[in-house]
VMD Tcl script that draws the C-alpha trace (Angstrom):
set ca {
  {0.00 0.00 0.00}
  {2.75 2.68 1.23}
  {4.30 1.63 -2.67}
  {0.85 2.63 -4.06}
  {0.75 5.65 -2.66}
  {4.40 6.64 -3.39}
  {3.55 5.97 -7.02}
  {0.47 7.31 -7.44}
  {2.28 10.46 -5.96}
  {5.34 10.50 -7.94}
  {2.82 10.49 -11.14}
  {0.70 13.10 -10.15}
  {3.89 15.21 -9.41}
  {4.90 14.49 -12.68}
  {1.43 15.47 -14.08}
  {1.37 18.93 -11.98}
  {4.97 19.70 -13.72}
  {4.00 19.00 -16.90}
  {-0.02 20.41 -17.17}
  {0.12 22.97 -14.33}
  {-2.84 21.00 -12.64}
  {-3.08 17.89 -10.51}
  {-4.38 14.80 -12.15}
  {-8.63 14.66 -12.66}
  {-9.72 11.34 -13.71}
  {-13.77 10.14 -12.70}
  {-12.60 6.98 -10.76}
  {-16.02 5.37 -10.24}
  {-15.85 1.78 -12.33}
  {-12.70 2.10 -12.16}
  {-9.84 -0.04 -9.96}
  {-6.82 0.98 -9.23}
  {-4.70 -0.44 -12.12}
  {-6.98 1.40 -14.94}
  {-6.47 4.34 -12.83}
  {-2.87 4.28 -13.14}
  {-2.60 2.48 -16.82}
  {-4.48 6.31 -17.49}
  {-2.42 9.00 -15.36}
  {0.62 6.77 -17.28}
  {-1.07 7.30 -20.75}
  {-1.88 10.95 -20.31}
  {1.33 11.61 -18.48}
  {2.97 11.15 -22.44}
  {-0.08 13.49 -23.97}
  {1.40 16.84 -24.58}
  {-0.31 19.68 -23.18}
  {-2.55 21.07 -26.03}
  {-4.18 16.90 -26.28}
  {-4.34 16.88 -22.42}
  {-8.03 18.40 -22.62}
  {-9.22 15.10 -20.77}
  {-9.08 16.87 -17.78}
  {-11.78 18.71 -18.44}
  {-13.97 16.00 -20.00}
  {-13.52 14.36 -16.69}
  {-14.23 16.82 -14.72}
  {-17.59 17.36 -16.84}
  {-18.09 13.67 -16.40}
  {-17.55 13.09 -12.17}
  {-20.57 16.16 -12.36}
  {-22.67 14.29 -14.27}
  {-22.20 11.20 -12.15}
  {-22.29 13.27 -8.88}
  {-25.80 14.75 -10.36}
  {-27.39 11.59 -11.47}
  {-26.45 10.00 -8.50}
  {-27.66 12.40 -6.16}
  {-31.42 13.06 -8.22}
  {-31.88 9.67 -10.00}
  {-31.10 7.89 -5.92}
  {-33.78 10.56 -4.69}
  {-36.22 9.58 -7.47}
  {-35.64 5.99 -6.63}
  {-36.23 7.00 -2.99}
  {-39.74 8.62 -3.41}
  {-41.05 6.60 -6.09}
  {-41.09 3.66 -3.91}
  {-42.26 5.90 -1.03}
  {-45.21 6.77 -3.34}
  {-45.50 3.12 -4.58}
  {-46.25 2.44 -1.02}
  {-48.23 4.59 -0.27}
  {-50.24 4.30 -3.28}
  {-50.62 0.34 -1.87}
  {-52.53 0.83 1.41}
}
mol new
graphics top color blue
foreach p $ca { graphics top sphere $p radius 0.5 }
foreach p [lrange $ca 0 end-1] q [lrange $ca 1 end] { graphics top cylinder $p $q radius 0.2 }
display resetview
C-alpha cells in the first residue's frame, strides 16, 4: 500500500509539472490499475491533447448529479409506490 501511494504520488507530481494542474480522472468503475494504466497514458499526452481533464471533470458532475437526483427519485417513487398500496 505505502508503494501505491508513493507511485500514485510520484505520477501526479509528474502530471502537476508538466499540465500545471493535478491529475482529474472520474474513478467510479474504475480499480486501481486502470487508474494508473491512465495517469501513465496521459502523463505522455502533450499539453494542447491533455483536454481530458476537463472532459472528466464534466463527467464526475454528471455522475455526482445523477447519483444524487436519480437515488432521490428511486427513494420517493417507492415511497409513493407504497403509499399508493394501502
Amino acid at each position: 500500500m505505502p508503494q501505491e501511494i508513493a507511485k500514485f504520488t510520484e505520477l501526479n507530481t509528474a502530471y502537476i509539472v508538466k499540465f500545471g494542474h493535478p491529475f482529474i480522472i472520474a474513478v467510479k468503475g474504475l480499480n486501481k490499475q486502470e487508474i494508473l494504466h491512465a495517469f501513465q497514458t496521459r502523463l505522455e499526452h502533450n499539453p494542447d491533447a491533455e483536454f481530458e481533464a476537463c472532459n472528466q471533470v464534466q463527467k464526475i458532475a454528471i455522475l455526482r448529479l445523477r447519483d444524487k437526483f436519480l437515488a432521490g427519485a428511486e427513494r420517493d417513487f417507492v415511497k409513493n409506490r407504497r403509499s399508493l398500496c394501502k
